[in-house]
C-alpha positions as CSV (number, residue, x, y, z in Angstrom):
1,X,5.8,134.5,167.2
2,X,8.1,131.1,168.0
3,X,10.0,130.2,165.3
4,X,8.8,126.7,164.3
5,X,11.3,123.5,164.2
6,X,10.4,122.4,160.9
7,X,11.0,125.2,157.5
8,X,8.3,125.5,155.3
9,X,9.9,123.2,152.6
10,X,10.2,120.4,155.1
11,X,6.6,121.3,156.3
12,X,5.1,120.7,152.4
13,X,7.1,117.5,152.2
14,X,5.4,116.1,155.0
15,X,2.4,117.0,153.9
16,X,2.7,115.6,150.8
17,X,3.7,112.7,152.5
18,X,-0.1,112.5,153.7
19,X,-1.4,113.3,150.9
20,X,0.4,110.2,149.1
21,X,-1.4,108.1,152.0
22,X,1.1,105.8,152.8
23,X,0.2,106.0,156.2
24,X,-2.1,107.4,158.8
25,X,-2.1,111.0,159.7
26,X,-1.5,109.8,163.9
27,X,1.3,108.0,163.0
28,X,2.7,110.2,160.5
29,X,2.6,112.7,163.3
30,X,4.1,110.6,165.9
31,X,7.4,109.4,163.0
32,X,7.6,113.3,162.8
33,X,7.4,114.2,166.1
34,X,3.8,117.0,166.0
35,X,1.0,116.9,167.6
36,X,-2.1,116.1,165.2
37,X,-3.6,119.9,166.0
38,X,-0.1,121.3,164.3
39,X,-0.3,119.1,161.4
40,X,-4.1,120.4,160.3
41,X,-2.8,123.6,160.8
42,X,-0.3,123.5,158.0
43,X,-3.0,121.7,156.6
44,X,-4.7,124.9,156.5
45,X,-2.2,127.0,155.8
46,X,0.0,124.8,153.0
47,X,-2.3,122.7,151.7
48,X,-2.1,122.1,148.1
49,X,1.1,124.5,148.0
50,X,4.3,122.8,146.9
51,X,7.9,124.1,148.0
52,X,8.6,127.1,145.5
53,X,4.9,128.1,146.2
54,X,5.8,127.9,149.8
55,X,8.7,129.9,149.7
56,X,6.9,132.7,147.6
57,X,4.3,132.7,150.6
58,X,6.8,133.2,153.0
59,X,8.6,136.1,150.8
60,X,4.9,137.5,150.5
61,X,4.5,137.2,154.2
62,X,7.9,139.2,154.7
63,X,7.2,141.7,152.3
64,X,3.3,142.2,153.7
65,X,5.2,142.7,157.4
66,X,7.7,145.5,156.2
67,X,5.0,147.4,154.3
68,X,2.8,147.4,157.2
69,X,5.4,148.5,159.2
70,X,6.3,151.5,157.0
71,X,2.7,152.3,157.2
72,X,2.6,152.7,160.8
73,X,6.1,154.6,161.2
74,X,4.5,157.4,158.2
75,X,1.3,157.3,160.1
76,X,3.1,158.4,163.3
77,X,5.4,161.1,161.5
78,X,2.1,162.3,159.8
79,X,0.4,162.6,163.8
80,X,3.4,164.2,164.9
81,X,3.4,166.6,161.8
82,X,-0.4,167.6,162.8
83,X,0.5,168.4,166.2
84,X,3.3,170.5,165.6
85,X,1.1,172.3,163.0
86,X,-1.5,172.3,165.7
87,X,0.2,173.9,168.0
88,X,1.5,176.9,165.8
C-alpha cells in the first residue's frame, strides 16, 4: 500500500478543521492539497477519532498485521508438518 503524504495526526487535524466549519470542504481540500474523494475517506476512517485515538488505531492496525502474519507462517509449518507425517 503507498505510504500517504499526510500522518495520521496531521490527517485528524484537518479534519477537525472541517468539522469546526470555518470553511468549505472543496476549498479546505484545495489549501491542503487532496482531492475531495481522499478527504471523505479519512472521513470514514478517522472520523470522530482525535490524535492519541489515532495513533492507538494505527498501533492496533500494526499489531493486527504481525498477528496475522504469524498465523499464516504456523499454518504453513503445521501443512508441512502433515505432509512429512503423511508421507511416513
Amino acid at each position: 500500500m503507498k505510504k500517504s503524504r499526510f500522518s495520521d495526526e496531521q490527517i485528524v487535524r484537518i479534519l477537525q478543521q472541517a468539522e469546526r466549519g470555518g470553511k468549505p470542504i472543496t476549498a479546505l481540500c484545495k489549501e491542503h492539497g487532496i482531492a475531495e474523494n481522499t478527504f471523505y475517506r479519512w472521513r470514514r476512517r478517522f472520523g470522530g477519532l482525535d490524535v492519541p485515538q489515532a495513533r492507538r488505531l494505527k498501533e492496533l492496525e500494526a499489531e493486527n498485521a504481525r498477528l496475522k502474519r504469524l498465523l499464516a507462517e504456523r499454518d504453513l509449518e503445521v501443512d508441512v508438518m502433515r505432509q512429512v507425517l503423511a508421507k511416513n
